[in-house]
mmCIF file as Biopython writes it, N, C-alpha, C and O atoms, coordinates in Angstrom:
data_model
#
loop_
_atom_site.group_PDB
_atom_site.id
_atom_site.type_symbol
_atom_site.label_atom_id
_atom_site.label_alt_id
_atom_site.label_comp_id
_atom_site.label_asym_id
_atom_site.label_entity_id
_atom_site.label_seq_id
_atom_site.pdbx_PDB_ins_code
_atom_site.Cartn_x
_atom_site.Cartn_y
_atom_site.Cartn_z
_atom_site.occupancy
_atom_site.B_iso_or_equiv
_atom_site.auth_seq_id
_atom_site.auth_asym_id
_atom_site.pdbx_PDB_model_num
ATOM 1   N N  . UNK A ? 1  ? -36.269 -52.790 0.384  1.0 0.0 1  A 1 
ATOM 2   C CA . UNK A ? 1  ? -37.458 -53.148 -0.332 1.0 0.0 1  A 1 
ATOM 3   C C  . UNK A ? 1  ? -37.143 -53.291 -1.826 1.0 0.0 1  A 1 
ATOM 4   O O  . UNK A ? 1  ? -37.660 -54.026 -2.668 1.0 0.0 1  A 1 
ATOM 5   N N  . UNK A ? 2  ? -36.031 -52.277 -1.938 1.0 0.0 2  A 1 
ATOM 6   C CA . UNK A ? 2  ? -35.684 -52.494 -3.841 1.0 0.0 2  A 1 
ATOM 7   C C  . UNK A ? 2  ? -35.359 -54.185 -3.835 1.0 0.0 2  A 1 
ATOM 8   O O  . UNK A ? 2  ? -35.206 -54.663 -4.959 1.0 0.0 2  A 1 
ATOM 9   N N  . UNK A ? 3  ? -35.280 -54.823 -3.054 1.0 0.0 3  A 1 
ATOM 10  C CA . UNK A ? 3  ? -34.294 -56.493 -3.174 1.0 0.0 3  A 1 
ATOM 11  C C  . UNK A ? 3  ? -35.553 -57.571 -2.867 1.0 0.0 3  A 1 
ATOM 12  O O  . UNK A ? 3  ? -35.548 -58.770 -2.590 1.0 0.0 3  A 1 
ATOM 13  N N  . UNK A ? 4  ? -36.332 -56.862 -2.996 1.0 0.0 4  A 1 
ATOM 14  C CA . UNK A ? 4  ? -37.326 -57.618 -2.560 1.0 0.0 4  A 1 
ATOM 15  C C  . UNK A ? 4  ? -37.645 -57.918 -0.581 1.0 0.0 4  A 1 
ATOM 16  O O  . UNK A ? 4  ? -38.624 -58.392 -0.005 1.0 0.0 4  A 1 
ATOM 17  N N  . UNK A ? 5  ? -36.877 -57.609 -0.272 1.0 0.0 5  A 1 
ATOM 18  C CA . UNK A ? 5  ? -37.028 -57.864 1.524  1.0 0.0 5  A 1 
ATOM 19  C C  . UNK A ? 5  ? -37.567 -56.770 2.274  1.0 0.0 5  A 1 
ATOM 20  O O  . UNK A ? 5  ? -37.140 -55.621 2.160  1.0 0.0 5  A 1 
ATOM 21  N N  . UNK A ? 6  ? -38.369 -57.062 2.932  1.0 0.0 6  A 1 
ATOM 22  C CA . UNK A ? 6  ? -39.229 -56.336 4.165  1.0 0.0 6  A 1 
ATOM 23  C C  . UNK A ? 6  ? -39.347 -56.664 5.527  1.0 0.0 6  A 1 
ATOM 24  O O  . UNK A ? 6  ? -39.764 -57.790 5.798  1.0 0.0 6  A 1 
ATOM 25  N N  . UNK A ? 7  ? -39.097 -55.999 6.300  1.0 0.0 7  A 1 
ATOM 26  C CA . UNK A ? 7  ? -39.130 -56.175 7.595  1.0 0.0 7  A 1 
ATOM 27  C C  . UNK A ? 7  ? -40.755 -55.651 8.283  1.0 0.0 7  A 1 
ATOM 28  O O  . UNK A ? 7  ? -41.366 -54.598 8.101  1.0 0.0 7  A 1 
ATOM 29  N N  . UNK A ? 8  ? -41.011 -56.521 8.881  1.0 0.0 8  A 1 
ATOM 30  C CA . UNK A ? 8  ? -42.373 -56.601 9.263  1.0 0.0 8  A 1 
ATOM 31  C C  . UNK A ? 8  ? -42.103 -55.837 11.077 1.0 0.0 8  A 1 
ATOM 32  O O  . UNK A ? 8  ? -42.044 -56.659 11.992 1.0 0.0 8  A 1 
ATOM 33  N N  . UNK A ? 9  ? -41.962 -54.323 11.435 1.0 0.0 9  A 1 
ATOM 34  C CA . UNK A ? 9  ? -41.748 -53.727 12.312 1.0 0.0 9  A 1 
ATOM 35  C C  . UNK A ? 9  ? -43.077 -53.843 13.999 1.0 0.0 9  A 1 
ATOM 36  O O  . UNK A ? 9  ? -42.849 -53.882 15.208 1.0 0.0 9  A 1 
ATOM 37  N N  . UNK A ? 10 ? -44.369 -53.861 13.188 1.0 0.0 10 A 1 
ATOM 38  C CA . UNK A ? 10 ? -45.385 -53.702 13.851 1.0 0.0 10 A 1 
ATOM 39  C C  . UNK A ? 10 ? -46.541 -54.215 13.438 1.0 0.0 10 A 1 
ATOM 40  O O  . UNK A ? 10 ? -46.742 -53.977 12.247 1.0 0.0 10 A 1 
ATOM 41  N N  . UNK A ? 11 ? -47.769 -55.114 14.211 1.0 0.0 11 A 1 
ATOM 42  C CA . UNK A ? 11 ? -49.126 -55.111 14.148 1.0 0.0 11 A 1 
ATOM 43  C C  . UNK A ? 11 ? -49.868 -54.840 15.556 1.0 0.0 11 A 1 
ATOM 44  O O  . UNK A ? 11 ? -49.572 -55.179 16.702 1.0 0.0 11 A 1 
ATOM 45  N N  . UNK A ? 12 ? -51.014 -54.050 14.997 1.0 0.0 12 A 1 
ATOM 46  C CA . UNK A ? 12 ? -52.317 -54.224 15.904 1.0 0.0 12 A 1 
ATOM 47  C C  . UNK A ? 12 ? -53.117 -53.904 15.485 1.0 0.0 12 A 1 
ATOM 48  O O  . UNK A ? 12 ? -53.168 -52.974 14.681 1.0 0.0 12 A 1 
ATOM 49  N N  . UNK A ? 13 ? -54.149 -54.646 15.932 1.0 0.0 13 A 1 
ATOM 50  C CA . UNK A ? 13 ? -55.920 -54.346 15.653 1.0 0.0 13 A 1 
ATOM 51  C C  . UNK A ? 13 ? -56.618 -53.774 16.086 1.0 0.0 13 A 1 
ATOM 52  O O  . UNK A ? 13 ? -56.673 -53.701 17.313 1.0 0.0 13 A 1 
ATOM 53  N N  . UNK A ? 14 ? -57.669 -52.952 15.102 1.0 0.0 14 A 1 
ATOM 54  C CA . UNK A ? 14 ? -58.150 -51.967 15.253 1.0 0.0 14 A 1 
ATOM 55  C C  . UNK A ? 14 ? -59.709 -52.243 15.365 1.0 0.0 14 A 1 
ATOM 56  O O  . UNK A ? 14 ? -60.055 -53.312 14.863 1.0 0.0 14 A 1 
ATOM 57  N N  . UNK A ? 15 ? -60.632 -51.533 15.888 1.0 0.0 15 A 1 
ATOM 58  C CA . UNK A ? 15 ? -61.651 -51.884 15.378 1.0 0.0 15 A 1 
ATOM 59  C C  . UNK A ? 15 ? -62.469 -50.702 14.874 1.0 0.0 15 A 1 
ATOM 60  O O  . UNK A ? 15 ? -61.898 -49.624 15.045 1.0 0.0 15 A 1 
ATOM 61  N N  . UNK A ? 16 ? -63.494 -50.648 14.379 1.0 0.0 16 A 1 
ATOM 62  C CA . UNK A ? 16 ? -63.859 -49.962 13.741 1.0 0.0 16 A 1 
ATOM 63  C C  . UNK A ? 16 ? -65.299 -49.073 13.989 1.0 0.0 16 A 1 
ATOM 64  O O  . UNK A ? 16 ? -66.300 -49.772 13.828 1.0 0.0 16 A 1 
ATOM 65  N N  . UNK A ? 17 ? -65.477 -48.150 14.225 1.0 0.0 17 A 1 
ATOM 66  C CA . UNK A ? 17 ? -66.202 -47.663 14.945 1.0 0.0 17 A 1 
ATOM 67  C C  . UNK A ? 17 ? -67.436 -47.038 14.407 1.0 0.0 17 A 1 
ATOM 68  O O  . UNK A ? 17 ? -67.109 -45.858 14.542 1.0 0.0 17 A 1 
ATOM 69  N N  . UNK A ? 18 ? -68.927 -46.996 13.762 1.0 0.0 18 A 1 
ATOM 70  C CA . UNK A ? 18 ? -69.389 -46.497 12.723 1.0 0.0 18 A 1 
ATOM 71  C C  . UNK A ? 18 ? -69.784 -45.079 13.714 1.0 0.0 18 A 1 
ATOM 72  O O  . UNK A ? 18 ? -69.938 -45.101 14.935 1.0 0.0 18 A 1 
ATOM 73  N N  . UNK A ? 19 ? -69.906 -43.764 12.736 1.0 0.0 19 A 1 
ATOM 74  C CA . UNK A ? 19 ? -70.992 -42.649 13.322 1.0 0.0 19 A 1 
ATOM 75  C C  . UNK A ? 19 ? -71.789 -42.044 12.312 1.0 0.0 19 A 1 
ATOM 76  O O  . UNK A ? 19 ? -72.256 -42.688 11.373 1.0 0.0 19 A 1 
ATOM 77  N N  . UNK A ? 20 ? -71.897 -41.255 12.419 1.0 0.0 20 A 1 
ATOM 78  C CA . UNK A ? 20 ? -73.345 -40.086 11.846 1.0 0.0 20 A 1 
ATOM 79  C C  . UNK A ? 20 ? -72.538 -39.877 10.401 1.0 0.0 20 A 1 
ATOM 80  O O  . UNK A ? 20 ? -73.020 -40.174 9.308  1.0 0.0 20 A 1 
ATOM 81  N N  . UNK A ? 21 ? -71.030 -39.227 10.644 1.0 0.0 21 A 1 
ATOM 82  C CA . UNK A ? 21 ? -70.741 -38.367 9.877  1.0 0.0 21 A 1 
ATOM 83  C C  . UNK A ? 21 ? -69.038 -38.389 9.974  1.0 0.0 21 A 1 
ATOM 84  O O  . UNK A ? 21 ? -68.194 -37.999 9.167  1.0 0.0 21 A 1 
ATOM 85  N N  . UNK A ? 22 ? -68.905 -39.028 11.343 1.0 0.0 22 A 1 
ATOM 86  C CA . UNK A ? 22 ? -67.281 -39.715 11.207 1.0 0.0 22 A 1 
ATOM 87  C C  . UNK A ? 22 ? -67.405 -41.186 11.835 1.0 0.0 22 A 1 
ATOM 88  O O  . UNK A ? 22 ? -68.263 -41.773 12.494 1.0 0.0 22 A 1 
ATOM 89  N N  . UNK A ? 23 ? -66.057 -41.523 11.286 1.0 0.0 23 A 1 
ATOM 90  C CA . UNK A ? 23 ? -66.233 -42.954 11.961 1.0 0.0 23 A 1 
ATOM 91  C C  . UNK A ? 23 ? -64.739 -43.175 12.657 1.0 0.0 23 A 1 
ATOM 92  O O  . UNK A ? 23 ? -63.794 -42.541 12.187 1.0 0.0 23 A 1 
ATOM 93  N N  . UNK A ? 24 ? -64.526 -44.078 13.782 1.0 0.0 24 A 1 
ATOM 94  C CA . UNK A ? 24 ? -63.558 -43.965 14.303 1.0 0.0 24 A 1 
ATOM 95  C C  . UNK A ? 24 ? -62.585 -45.059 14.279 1.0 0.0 24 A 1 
ATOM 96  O O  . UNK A ? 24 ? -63.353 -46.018 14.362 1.0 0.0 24 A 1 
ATOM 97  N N  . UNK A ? 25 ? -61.156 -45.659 14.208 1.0 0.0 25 A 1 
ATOM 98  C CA . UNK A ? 25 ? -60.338 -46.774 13.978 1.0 0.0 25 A 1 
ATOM 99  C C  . UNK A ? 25 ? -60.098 -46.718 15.903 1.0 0.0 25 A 1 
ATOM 100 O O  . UNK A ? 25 ? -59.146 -45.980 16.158 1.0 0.0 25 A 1 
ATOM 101 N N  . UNK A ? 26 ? -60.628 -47.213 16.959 1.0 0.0 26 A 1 
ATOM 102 C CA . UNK A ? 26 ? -59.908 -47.423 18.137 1.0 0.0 26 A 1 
ATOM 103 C C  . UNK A ? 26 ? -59.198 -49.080 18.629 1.0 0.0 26 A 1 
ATOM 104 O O  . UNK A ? 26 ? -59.725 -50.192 18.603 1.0 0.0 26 A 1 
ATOM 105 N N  . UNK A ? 27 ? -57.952 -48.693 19.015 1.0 0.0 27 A 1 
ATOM 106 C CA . UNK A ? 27 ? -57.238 -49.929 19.583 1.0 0.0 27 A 1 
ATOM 107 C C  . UNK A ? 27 ? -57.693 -50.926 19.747 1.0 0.0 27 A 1 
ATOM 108 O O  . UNK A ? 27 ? -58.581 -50.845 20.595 1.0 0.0 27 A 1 
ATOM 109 N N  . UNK A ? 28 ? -57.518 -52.197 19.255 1.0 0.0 28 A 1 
ATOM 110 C CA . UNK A ? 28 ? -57.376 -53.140 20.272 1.0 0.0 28 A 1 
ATOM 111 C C  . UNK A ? 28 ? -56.564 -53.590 21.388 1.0 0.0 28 A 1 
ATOM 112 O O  . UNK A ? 28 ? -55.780 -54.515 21.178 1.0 0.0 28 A 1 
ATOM 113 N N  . UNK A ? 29 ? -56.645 -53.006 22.692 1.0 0.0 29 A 1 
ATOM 114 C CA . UNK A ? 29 ? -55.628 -53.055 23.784 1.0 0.0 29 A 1 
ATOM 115 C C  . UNK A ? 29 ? -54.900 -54.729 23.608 1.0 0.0 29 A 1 
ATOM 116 O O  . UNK A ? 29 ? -55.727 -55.596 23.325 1.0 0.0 29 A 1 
ATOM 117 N N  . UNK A ? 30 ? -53.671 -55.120 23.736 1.0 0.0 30 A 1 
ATOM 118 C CA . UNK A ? 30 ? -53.562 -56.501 24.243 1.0 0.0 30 A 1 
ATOM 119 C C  . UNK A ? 30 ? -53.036 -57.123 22.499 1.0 0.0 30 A 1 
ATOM 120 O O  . UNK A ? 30 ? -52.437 -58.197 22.442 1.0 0.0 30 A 1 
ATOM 121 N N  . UNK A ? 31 ? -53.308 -56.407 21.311 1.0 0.0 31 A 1 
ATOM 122 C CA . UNK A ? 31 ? -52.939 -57.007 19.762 1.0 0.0 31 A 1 
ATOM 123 C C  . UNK A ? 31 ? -51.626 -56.924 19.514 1.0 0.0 31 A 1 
ATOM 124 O O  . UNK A ? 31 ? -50.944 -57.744 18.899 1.0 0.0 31 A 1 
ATOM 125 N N  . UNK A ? 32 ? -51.158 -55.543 20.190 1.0 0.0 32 A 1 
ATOM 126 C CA . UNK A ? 32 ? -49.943 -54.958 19.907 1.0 0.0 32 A 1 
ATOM 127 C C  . UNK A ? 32 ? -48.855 -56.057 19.915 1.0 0.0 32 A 1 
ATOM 128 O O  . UNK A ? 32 ? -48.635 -56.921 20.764 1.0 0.0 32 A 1 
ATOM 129 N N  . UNK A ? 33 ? -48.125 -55.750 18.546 1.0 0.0 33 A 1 
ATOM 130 C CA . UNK A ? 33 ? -47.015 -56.761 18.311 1.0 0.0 33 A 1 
ATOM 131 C C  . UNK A ? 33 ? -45.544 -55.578 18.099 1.0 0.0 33 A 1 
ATOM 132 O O  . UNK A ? 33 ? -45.680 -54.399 17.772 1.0 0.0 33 A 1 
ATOM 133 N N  . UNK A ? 34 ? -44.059 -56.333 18.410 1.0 0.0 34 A 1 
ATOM 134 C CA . UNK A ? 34 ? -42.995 -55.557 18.037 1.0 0.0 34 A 1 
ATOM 135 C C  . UNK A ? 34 ? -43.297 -54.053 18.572 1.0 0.0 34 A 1 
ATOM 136 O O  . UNK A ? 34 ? -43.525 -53.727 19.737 1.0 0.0 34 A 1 
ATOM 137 N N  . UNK A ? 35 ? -43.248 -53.342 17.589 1.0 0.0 35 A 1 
ATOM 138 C CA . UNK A ? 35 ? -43.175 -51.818 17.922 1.0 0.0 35 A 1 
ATOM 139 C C  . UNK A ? 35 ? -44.512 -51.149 18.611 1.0 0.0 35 A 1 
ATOM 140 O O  . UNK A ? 35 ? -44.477 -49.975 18.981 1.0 0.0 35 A 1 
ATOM 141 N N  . UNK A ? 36 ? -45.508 -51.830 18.738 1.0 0.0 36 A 1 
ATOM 142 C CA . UNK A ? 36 ? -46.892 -51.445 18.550 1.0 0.0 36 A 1 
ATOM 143 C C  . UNK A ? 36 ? -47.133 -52.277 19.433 1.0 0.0 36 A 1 
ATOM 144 O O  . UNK A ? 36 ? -48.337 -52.515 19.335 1.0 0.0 36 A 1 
ATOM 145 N N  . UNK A ? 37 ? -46.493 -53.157 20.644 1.0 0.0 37 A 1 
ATOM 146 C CA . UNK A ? 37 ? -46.858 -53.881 21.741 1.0 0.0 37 A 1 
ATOM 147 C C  . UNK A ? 37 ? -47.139 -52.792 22.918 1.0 0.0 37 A 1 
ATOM 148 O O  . UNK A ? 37 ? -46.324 -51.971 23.339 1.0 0.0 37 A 1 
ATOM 149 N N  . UNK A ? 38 ? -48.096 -52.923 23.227 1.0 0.0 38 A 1 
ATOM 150 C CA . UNK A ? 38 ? -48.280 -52.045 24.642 1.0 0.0 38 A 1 
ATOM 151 C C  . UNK A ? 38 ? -47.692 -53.145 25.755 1.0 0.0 38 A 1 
ATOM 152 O O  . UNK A ? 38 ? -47.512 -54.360 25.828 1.0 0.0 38 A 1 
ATOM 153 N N  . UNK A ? 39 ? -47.454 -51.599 26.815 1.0 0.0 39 A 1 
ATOM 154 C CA . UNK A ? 39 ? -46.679 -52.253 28.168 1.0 0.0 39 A 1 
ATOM 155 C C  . UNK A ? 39 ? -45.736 -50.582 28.546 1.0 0.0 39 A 1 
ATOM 156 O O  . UNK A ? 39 ? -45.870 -49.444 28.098 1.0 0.0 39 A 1 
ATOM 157 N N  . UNK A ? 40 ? -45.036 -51.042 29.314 1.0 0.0 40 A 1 
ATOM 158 C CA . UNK A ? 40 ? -44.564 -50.140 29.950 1.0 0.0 40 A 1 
ATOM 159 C C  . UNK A ? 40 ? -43.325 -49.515 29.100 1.0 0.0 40 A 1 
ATOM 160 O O  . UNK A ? 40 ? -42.878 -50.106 28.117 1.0 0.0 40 A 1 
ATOM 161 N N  . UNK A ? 41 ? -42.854 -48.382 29.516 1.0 0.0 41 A 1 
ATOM 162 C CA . UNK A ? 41 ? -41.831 -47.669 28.150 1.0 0.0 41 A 1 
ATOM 163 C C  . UNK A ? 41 ? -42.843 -47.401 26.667 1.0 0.0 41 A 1 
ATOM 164 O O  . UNK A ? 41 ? -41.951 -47.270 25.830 1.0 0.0 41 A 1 
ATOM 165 N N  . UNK A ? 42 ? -43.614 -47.314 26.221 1.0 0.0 42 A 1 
ATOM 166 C CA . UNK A ? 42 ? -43.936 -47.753 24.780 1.0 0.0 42 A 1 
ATOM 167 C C  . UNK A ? 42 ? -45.174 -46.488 24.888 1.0 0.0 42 A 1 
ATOM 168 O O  . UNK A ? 42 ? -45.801 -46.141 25.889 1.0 0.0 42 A 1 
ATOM 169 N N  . UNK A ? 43 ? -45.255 -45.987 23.553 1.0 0.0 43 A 1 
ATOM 170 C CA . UNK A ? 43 ? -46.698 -45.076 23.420 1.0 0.0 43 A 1 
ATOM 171 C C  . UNK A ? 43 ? -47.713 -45.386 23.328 1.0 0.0 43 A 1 
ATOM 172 O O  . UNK A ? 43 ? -47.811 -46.274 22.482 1.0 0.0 43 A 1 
ATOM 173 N N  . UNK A ? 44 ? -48.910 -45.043 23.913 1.0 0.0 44 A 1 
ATOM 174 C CA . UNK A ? 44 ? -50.274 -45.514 24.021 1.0 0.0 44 A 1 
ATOM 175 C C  . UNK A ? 44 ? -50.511 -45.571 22.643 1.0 0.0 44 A 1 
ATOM 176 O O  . UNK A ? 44 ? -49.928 -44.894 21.797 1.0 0.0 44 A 1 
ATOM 177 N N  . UNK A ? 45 ? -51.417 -46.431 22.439 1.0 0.0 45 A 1 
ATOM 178 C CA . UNK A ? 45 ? -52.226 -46.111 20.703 1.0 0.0 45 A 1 
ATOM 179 C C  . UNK A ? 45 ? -53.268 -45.193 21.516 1.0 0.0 45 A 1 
ATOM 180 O O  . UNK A ? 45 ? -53.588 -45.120 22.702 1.0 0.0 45 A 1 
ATOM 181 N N  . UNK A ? 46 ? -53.661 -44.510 20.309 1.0 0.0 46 A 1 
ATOM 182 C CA . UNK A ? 46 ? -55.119 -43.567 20.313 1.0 0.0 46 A 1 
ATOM 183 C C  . UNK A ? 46 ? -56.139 -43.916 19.452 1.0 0.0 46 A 1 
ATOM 184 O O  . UNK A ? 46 ? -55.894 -44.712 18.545 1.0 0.0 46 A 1 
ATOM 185 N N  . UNK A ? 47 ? -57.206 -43.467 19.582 1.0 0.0 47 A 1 
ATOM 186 C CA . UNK A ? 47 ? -58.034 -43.030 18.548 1.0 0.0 47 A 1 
ATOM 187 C C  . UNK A ? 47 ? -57.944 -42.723 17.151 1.0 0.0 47 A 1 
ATOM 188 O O  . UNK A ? 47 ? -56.856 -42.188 17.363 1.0 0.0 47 A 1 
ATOM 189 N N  . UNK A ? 48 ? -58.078 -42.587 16.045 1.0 0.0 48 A 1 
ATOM 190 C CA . UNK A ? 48 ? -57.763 -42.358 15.130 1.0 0.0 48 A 1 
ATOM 191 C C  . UNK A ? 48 ? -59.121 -41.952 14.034 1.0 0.0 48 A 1 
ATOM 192 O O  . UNK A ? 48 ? -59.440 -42.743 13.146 1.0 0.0 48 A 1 
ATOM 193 N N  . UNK A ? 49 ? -59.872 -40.585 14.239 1.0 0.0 49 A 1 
ATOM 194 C CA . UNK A ? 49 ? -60.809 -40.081 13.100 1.0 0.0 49 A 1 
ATOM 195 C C  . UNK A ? 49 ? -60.804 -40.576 11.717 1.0 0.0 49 A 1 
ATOM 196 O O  . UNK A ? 49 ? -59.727 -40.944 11.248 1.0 0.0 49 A 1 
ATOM 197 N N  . UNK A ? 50 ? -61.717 -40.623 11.105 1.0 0.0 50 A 1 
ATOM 198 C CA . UNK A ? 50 ? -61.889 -40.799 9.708  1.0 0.0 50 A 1 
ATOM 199 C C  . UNK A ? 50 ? -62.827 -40.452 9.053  1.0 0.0 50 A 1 
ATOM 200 O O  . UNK A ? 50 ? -63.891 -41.063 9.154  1.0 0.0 50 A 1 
ATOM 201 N N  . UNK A ? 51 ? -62.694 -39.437 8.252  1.0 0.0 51 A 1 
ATOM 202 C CA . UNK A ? 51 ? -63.471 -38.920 6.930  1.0 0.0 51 A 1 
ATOM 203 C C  . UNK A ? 51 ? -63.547 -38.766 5.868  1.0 0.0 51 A 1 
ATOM 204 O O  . UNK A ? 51 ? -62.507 -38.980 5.246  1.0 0.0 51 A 1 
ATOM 205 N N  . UNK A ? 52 ? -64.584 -38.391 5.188  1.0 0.0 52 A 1 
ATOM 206 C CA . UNK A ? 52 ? -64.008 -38.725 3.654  1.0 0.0 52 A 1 
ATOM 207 C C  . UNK A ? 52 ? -63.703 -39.759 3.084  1.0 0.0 52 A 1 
ATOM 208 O O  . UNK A ? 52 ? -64.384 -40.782 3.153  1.0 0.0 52 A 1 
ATOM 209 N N  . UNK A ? 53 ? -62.631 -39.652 2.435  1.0 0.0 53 A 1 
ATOM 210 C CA . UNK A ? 53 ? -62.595 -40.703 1.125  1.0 0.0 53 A 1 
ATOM 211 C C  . UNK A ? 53 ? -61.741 -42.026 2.402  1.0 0.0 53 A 1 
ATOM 212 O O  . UNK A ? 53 ? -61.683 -43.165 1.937  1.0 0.0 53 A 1 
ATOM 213 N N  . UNK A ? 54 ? -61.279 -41.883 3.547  1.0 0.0 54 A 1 
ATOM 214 C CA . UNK A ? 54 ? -60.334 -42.709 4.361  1.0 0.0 54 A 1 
ATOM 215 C C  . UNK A ? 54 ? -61.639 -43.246 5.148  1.0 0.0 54 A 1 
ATOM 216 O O  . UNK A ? 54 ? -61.351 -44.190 5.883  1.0 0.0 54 A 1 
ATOM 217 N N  . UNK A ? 55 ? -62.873 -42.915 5.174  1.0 0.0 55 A 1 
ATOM 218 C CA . UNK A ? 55 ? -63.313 -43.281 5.635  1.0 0.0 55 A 1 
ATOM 219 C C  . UNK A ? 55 ? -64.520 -44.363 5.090  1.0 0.0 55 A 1 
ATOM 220 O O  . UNK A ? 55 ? -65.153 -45.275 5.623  1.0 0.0 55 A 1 
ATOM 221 N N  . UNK A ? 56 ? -64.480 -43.712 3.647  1.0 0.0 56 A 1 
ATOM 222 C CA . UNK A ? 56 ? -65.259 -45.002 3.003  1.0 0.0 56 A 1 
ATOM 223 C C  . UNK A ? 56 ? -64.143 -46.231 2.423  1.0 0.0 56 A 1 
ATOM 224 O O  . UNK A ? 56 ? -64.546 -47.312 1.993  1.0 0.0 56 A 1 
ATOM 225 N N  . UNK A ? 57 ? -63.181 -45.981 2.472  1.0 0.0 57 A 1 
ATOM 226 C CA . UNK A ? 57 ? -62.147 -46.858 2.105  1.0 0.0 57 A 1 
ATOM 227 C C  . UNK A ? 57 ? -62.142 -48.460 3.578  1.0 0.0 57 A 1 
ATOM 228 O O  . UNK A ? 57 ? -61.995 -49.680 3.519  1.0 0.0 57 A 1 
ATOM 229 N N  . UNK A ? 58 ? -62.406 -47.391 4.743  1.0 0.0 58 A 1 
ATOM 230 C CA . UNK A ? 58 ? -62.678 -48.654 5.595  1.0 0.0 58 A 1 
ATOM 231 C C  . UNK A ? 58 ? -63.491 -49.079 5.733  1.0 0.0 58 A 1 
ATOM 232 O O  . UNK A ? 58 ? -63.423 -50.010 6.536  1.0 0.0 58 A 1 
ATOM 233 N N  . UNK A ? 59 ? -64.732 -48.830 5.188  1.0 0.0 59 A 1 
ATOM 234 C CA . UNK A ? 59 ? -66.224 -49.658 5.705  1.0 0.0 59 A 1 
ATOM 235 C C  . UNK A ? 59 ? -66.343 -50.301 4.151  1.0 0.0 59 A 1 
ATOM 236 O O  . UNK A ? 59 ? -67.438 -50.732 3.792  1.0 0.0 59 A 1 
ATOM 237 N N  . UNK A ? 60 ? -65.228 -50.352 3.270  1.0 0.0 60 A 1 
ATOM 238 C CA . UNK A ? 60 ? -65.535 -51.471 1.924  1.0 0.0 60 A 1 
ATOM 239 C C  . UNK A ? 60 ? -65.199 -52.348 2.409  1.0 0.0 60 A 1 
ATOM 240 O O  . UNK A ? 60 ? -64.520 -52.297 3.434  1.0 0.0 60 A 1 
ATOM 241 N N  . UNK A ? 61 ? -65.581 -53.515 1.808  1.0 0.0 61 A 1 
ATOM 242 C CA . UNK A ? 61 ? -64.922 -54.719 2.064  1.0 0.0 61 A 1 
ATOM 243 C C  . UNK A ? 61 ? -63.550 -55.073 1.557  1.0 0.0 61 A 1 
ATOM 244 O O  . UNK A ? 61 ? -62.928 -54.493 0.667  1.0 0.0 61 A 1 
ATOM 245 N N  . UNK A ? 62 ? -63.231 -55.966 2.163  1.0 0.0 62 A 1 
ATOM 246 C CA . UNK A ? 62 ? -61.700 -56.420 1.835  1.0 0.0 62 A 1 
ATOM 247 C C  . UNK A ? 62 ? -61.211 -56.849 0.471  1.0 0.0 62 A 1 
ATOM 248 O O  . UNK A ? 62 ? -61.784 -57.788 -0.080 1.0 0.0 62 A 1 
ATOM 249 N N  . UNK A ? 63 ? -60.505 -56.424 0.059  1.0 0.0 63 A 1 
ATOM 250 C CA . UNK A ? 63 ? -60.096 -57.039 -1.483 1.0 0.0 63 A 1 
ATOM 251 C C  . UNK A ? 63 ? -58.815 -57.788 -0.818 1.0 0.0 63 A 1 
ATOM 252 O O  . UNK A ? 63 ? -57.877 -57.293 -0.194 1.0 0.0 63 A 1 
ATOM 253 N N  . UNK A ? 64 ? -59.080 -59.134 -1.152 1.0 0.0 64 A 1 
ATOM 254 C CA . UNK A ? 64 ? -57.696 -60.018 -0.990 1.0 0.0 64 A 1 
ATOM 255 C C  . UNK A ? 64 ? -57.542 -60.345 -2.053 1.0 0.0 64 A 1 
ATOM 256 O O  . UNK A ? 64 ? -56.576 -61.048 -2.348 1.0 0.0 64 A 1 
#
């Protein structure tokens, strides 16, 4: 990364889940790319909680 080059290891999509008081990031089954491809041999994605400050960070909108 000091040279400027990055290797792009993994994507998948998440979606986003609103609640009361947490909100949740769950899988999109079937997105998984490279490391993060589901199928056989490979780790399930999970669930993923969010509170706090990680959790208002995902319900802002996107800064591109």
């Amino acid at each position: 990364m000091e040279s400027g080059h990055f290797v792009f290891l993994g994507y998948r999509q998440y979606r986003l889940r609103r609640g009361c008081t947490t909100d949740r990031l769950e899988p999109h089954y079937g997105t998984g790319l490279g490391i993060l491809r589901d199928g056989p041999g490979t780790v399930p994605a999970t669930t993923t909680l969010l509170r706090g400050r990680m959790r208002e960070v995902a319900r802002s909108p996107p800064r591109w």
